[in-house]
C-alpha positions as CSV (number, residue, x, y, z in Angstrom):
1,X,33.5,-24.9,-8.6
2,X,31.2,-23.0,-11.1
3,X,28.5,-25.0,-9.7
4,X,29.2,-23.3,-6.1
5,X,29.7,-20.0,-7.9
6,X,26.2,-20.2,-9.7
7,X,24.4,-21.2,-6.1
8,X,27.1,-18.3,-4.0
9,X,25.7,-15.8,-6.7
10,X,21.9,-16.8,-6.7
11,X,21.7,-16.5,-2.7
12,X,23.3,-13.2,-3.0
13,X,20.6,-12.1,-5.1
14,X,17.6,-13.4,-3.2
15,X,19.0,-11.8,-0.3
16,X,19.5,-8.6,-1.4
17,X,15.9,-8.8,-3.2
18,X,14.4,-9.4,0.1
19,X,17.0,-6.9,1.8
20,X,15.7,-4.1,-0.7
21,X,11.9,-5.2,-0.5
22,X,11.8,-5.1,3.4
23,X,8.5,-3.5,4.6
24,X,9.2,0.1,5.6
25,X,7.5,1.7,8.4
26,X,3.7,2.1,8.9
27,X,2.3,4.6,6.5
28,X,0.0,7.4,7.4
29,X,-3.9,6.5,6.5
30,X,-6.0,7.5,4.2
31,X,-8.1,10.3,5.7
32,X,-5.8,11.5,8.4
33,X,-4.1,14.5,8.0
34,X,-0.8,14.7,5.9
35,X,2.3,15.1,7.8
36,X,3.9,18.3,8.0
37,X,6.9,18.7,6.3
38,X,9.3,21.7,5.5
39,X,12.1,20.8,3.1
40,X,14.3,22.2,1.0
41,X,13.6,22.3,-3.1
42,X,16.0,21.8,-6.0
43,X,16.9,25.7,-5.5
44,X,17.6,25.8,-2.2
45,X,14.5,27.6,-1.1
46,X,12.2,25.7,2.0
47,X,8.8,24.4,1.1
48,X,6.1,22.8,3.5
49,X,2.6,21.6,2.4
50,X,0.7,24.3,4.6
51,X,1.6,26.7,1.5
52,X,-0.5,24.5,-0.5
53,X,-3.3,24.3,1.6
54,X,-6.3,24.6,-0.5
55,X,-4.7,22.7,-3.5
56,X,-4.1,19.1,-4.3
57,X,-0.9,17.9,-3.7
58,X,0.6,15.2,-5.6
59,X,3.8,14.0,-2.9
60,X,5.9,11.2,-4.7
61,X,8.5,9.7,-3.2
62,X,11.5,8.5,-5.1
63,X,14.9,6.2,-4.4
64,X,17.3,8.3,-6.1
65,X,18.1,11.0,-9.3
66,X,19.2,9.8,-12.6
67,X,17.9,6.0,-12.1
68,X,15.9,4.9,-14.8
69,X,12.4,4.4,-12.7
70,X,13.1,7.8,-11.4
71,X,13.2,9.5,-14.6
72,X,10.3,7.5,-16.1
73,X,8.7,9.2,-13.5
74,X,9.7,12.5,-13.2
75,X,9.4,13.0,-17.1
76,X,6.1,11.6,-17.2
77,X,4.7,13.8,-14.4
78,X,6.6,16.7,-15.9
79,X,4.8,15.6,-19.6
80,X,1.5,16.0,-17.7
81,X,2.1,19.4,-16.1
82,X,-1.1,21.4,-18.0
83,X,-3.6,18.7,-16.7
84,X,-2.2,19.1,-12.9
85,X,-2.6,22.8,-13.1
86,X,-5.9,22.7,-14.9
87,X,-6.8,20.2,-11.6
88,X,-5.1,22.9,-9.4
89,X,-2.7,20.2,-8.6
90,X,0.9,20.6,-7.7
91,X,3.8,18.0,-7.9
92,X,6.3,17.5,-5.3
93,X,9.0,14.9,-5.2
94,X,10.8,13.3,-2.5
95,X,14.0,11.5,-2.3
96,X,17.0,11.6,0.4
97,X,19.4,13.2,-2.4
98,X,20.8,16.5,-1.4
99,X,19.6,19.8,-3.2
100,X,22.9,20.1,-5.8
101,X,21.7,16.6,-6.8
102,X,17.9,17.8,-7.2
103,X,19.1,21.0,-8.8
104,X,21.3,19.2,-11.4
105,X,18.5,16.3,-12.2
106,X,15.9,19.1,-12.7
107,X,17.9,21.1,-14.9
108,X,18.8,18.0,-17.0
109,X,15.1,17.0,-17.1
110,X,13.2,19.8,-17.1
111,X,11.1,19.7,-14.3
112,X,8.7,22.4,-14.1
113,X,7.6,21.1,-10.6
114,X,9.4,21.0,-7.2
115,X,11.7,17.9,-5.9
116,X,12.9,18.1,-2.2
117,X,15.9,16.9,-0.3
118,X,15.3,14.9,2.8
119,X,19.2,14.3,3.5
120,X,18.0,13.9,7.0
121,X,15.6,11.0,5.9
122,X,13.3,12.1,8.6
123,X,9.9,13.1,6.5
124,X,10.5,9.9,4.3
125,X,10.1,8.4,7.6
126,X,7.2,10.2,8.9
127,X,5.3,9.3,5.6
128,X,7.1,5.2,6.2
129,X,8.4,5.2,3.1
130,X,12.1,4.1,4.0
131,X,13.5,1.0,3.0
132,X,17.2,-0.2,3.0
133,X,18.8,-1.5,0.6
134,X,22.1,-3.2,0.7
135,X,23.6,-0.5,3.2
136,X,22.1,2.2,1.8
137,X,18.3,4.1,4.0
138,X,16.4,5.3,0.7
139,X,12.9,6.3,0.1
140,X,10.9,3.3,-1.4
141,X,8.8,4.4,-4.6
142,X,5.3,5.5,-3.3
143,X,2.6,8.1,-3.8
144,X,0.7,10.2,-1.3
145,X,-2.2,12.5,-3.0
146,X,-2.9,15.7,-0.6
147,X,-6.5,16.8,-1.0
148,X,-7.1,20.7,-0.5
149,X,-8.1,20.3,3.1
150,X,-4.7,18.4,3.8
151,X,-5.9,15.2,4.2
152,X,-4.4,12.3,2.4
153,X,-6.9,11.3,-0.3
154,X,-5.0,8.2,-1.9
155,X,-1.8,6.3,-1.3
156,X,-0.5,4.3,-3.7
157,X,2.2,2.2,-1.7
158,X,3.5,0.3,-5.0
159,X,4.8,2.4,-8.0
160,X,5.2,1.5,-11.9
161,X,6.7,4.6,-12.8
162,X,5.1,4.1,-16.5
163,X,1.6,5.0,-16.7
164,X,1.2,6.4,-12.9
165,X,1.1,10.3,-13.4
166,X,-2.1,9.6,-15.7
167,X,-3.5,7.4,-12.3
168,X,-2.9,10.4,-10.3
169,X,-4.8,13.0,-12.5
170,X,-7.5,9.9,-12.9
171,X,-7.9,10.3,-8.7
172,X,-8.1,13.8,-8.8
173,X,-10.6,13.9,-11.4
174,X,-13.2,11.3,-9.4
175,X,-12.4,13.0,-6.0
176,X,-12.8,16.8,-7.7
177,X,-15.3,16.2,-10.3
178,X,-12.8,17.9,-13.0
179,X,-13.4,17.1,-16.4
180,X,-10.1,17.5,-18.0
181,X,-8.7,14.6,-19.7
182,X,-5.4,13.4,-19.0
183,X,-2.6,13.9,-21.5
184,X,-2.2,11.0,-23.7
185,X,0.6,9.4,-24.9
């Protein structure tokens, strides 16, 4: 019997490791232009990416507030926000949680920078980032840099929440030729 329980519970693992890891959507290309969006941020107020034209935009897409990856993330960014404003760089995160979630995760956090709800999942599909997992449609971890003409510059389709906000300023520098250092830890 615990034999049959050890092999019931490793098959439900793989299969929800592969349900969670399924290949989302096709991804806009590197070079084309970004897809509009116009969503609402952590205060309730509506943002599109046309407002930033002439900036960098740093779009990250997230699973879900208050998960540990999540955080990392979020905190990191946030710990680098001087070197994305010297690089004339904004953040903006994505994830399908409504705005009272965003607001309450940015309060608790900190964030200095925008996150936006996508409730309707429809511009984490535009940018292919959905995945399901278990039963649940969330955004996968992924990273879309936004060069100041609008076109995507970089995409980084696989996220280790450690280490990637000093990656991002490290692409804007060698696209922008800005010398400012990113912040160290």
């Amino acid at each position: 019997m615990l034999a049959l329980r050890r092999t019931l519970v490793t098959a439900l693992i793989a299969v929800s490791a592969s349900v969670c890891a399924q290949a989302p959507s096709a991804s806009p290309a590197e070079g084309t232009i970004a897809p509009a969006l116009k969503l609402q941020d952590q205060a309730g107020k509506w943002q599109t990416l046309e407002q930033y034209k002439g900036k960098w935009v740093v779009l990250y897409f997230y699973p879900k507030d208050f998960t540990g990856g999540c955080t990392t993330q979020a905190c990191e960014l946030r710990d680098n926000i001087f070197a994305f404003k010297k690089a004339d760089a904004v953040i903006l995160g994505v994830s399908v949680d409504d705005v009272g979630s965003h607001e309450k995760f940015a309060k608790e956090h900190s964030l200095p920078f925008d996150i936006l709800a996508d409730p309707t999942k429809e511009v984490s599909g535009k940018y292919g980032v959905l995945t399901t997992c278990g039963t649940a449609r969330l955004a996968s971890r992924q990273t879309f840099l936004i060069g100041p003409d609008g076109k995507i510059v970089k995409h980084w389709a696989k996220v280790d929440p450690k280490g990637h906000s000093d990656m991002v300023l490290a692409e804007i520098k060698a696209h922008s030729g800005d010398k400012a250092p990113a912040k160290s830890s």
